[in-house]
N, C-alpha and C positions, 0 to 999 in steps of 0.2 A: 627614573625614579625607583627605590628601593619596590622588591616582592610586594605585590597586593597582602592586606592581612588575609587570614584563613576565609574568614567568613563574605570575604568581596566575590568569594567561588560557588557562594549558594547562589541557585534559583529561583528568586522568587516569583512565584506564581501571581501571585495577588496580594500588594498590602495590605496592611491589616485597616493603615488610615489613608485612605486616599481620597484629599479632599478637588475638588474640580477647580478648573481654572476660565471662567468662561472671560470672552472679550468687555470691558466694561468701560465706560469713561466716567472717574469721578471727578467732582465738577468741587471745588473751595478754593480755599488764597493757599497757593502754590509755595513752599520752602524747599527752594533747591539744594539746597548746602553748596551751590555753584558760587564761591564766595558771599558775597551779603545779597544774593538776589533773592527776591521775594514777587509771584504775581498776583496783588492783591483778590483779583477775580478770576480764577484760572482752570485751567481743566490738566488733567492727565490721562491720558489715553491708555487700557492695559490689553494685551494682544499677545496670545502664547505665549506667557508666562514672563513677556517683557514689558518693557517702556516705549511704547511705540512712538508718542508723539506729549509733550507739555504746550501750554502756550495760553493766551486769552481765552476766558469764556466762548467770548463771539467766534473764534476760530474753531471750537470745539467741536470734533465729528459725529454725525448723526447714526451710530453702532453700537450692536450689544447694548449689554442692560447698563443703564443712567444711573449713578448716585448723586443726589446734588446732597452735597453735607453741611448745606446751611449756614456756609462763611468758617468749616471748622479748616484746621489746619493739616493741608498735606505735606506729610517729608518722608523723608527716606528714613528707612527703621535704622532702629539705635542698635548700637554692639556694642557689650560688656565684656572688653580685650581683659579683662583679668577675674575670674570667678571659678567655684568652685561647687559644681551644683549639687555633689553628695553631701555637701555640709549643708545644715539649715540655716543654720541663721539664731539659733535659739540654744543648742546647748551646748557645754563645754567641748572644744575643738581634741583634745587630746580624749575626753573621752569615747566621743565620736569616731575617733578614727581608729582606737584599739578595740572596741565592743560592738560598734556595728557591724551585722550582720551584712554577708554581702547583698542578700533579699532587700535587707533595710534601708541600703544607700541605692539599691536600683529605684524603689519607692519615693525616697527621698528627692532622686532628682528628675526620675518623672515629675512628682510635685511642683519642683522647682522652673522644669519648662513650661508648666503650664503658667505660673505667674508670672515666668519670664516674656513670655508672649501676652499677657496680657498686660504687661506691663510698655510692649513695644517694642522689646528687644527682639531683634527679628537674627541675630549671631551671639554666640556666646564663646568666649576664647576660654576653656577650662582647664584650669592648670593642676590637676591632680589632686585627688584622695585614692590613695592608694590607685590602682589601675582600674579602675571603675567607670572612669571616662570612655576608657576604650568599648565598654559594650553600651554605654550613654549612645553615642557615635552610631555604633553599629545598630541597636532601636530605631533611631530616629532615621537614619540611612536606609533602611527595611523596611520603613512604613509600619514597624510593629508598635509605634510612640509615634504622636506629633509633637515635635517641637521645634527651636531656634535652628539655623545654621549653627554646625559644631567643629571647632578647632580643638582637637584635643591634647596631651603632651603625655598621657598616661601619666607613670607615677615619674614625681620629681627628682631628681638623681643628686644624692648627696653625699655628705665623704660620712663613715661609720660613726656613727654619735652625733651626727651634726644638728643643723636645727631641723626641726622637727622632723626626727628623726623617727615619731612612732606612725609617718604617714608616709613615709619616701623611702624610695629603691635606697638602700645604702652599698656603697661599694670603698671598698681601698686598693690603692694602686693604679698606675695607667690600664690594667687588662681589665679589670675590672668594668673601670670605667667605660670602655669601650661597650663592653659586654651588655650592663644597663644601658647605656642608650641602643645595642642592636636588640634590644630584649622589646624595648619603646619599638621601636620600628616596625620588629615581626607584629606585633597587635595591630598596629594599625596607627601608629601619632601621628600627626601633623607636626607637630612640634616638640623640642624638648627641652623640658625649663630644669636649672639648677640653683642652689640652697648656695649663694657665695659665702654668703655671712652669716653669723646672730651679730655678738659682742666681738668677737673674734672674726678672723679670715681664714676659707675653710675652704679647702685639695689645696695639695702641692701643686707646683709647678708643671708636673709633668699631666698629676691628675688633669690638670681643670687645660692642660692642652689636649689630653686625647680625647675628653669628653663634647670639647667645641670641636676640632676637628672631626671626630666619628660623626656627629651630628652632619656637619658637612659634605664630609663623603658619603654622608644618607642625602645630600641634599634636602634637609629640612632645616630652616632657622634654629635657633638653639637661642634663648632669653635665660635672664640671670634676677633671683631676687640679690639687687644688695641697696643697700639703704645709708653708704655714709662712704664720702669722698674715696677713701683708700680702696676702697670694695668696688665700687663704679670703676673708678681709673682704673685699678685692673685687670676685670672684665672686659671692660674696652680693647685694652692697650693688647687682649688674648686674644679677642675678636668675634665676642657676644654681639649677636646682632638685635639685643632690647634690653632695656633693664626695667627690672619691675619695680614699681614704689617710689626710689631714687630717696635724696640726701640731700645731705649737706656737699658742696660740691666747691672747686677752688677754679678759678681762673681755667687754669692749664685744662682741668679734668673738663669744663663746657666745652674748649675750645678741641678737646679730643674727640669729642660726641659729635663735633658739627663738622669735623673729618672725616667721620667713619661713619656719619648719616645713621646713627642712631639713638632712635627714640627712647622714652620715657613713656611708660603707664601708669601714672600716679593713680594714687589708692588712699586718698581721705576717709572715705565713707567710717571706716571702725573711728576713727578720732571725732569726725564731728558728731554722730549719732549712740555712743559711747559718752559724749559731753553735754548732753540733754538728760537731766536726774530722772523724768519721768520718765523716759523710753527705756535708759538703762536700768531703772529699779525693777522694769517689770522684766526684764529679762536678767533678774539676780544678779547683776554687775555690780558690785561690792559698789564700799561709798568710797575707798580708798582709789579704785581704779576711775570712778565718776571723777573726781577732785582731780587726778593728774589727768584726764584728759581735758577738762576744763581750762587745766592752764595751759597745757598743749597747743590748744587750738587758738586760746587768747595771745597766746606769745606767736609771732605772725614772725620774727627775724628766724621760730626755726625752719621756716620755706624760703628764707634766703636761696640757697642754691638752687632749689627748682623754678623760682622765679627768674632769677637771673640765668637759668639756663634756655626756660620758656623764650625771655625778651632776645636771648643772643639768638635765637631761629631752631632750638632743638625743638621737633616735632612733640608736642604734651598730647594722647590719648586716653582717653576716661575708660577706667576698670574701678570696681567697687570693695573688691576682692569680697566678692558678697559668699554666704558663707562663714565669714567670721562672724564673734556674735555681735547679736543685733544688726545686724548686717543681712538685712533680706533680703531675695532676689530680686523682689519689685519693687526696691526701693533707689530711684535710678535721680532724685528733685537732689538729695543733699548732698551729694559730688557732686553736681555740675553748680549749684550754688556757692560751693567752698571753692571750686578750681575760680570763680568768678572773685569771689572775695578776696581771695589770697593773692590773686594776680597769676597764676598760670596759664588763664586765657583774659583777655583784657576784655570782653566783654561777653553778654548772651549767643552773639551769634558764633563767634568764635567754639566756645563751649560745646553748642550743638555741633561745628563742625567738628571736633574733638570725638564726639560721638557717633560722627557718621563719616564724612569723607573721610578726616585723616585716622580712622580706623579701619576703614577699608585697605586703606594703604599699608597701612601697619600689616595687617593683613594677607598680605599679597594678593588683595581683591579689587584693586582699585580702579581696574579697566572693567568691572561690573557690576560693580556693588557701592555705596556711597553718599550716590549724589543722585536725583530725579530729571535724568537725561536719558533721548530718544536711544535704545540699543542696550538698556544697561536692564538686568534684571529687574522685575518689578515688586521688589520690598520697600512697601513701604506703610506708611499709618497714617491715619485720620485722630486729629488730637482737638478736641475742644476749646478754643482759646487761640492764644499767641504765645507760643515760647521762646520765642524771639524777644518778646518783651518781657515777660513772664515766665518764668521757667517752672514756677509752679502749675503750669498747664499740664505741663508731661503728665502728671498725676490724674488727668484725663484721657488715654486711649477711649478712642470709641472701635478702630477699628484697626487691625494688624493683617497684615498679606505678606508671603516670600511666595516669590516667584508667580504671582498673581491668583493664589489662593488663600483666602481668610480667613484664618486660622483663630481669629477674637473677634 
């Protein structure tokens, strides 16, 4: 793996937030994300900061302290594979990103972990405001912040003018390019996301090879926003290993993505909550922009290619790209309603898995994070209700843990 960042070489003495982890069994109806299983009357066992044991009530062991949550529902915490936690949620994104102070996006997305976490989301995959992530990460990594699990990409790497351009590394040329993404690496990424498109197709050929390969030879995945057939195909065909948002999509370009085993993190959330007059008035959203998202989301053939790429087996992941406006961190019910409507996932439980295994996976966390099984870390939430049935439950945490401390 590439040089630890700088700051993995302090010592810390003592976090700042160091919450305990004692042994606990909580006792409600069981949602594994282990395909559609469910145990109606069930326990979970938590043991140094894992999943020691799930199964019946009556099996349930007699250790550490008892919660019985009263028939609420236990699952494995939600990950929001696309977000951006220096944005709010509330004001213009280009302003935000040239005027804020860097004091005011650390603020900002403290804030943002805290309703992130009380919202359930127990990972947050953050793809860039300028490189701001990278000391998000290092906070919460130090105990100087409590918040989510953080994947972060630092700032997003773009060709000189590109889309948005007033919040991403810009670079021209192959050396360049390498450079921003070795630049990503010394801070400390996890990941490294690129700007393919707006309206246009954007790096050369050579650009957008050295920028996937540099990533590579960092050994860190490397994701790509592009949002319309030509953009996807390729990205693919260079050897992006996720696309963000996704498109309109042809035959050929699905049947590339189920070659090269890569996913999709669809990003509804700005279109449907965007197409609600009253949510968007109060967050100044012109009536011109209310109107086209309205038809947006009523005209359902323009999800053609994500459905038809969902149904061929390409892996669908829920990200909210929260951050944009109206777009909250805690607002986690109207993406997984609209991925259900539109057909990206054909049902609730699918959805939730969307949100939890197959974004572990996505992830490269899937051998510990995901699903509510004996060995796997213990993230996970008590939610009032059935979101299985109901997906408006989610909108109920009562209770949030990573790694077996409670952090809501």
């Amino acid at each position: 793996m590439p040089e630890p960042a700088a700051w993995k070489y302090q010592k810390i003495t003592k976090p700042m937030f160091d919450t305990p982890a004692p042994e606990r069994v909580l006792l409600g109806r069981v949602l594994t994300a282990v395909g559609d299983e469910i145990i109606e009357d069930g326990f979970v066992h938590i043991k140094d900061g894992h999943i020691a044991a799930t199964g019946p009530r009556a099996e349930a062991p007699a250790c550490g302290e008892t919660i019985d949550t009263g028939g609420a529902t236990l699952m494995p915490g939600m990950m929001n594979s696309h977000a951006h936690l220096s944005w709010d949620g509330i004001h213009e994104l280009s302003q935000q990103s040239m005027f804020d102070a860097p004091e005011i996006r650390a603020y900002k997305a403290a804030g943002n972990m805290l309703k992130s976490l009380r919202a359930g989301i127990t990972l947050v995959r953050d793809l860039g405001v300028h490189d701001a992530n990278l000391f998000t990460k290092q906070a919460v990594a130090q105990g100087i912040f409590p918040g989510p699990r953080l994947l972060v990409s630092g700032e997003s790497i773009i060709q000189t003018g590109g889309h948005t351009y007033w919040v991403c590394r810009e670079a021209s040329g192959a050396d360049e390019m390498r450079r921003a993404v070795r630049d990503q690496v010394k801070g400390g990424a996890d990941l490294i996301k690129i700007m393919a498109c707006h309206d246009t197709l954007e790096f050369t050929d050579e650009e957008l090879h050295a920028v996937i390969d540099e990533a590579h030879r960092n050994r860190l995945p490397i994701t790509a926003h592009a949002t319309y057939d030509a953009c996807i195909r390729r990205v693919a065909e260079f050897g992006i290993d996720c696309v963000e948002h996704g498109g309109s999509m042809s035959d050929e370009t699905i049947q590339l993505l189920l070659d090269k085993k890569i996913p999709i993190v669809t990003t509804f959330s700005a279109l449907v909550i965007q197409a609600d007059p009253e949510i968007a008035r109060a967050f100044g959203i012109p009536e011109w922009k209310i109107e086209e998202r309205q038809k947006a989301v009523a005209d359902k053939s323009r999800f053609d290619g994500l459905v038809r790429a969902a149904k061929a087996g390409v892996p669908i992941v829920f990200g909210t790209d929260a951050g944009s406006p109206a777009v909250e961190h805690d607002r986690i019910v109207p993406e997984l309603k609209f991925m259900v409507e539109v057909g990206v996932c054909p049902d609730n439980m699918d959805a939730l898995r969307a949100i939890t295994a197959r974004a572990a996976v996505l992830n490269g966390l899937g051998d510990s994070l995901g699903t509510l099984e004996a060995g796997k870390c213990a993230d996970l939430i008590v939610v009032d209700g059935k979101p299985d049935q109901d997906l408006a439950a989610l909108e109920n945490v009562r209770m949030t843990f990573i790694d077996g401390k409670r952090l809501h």
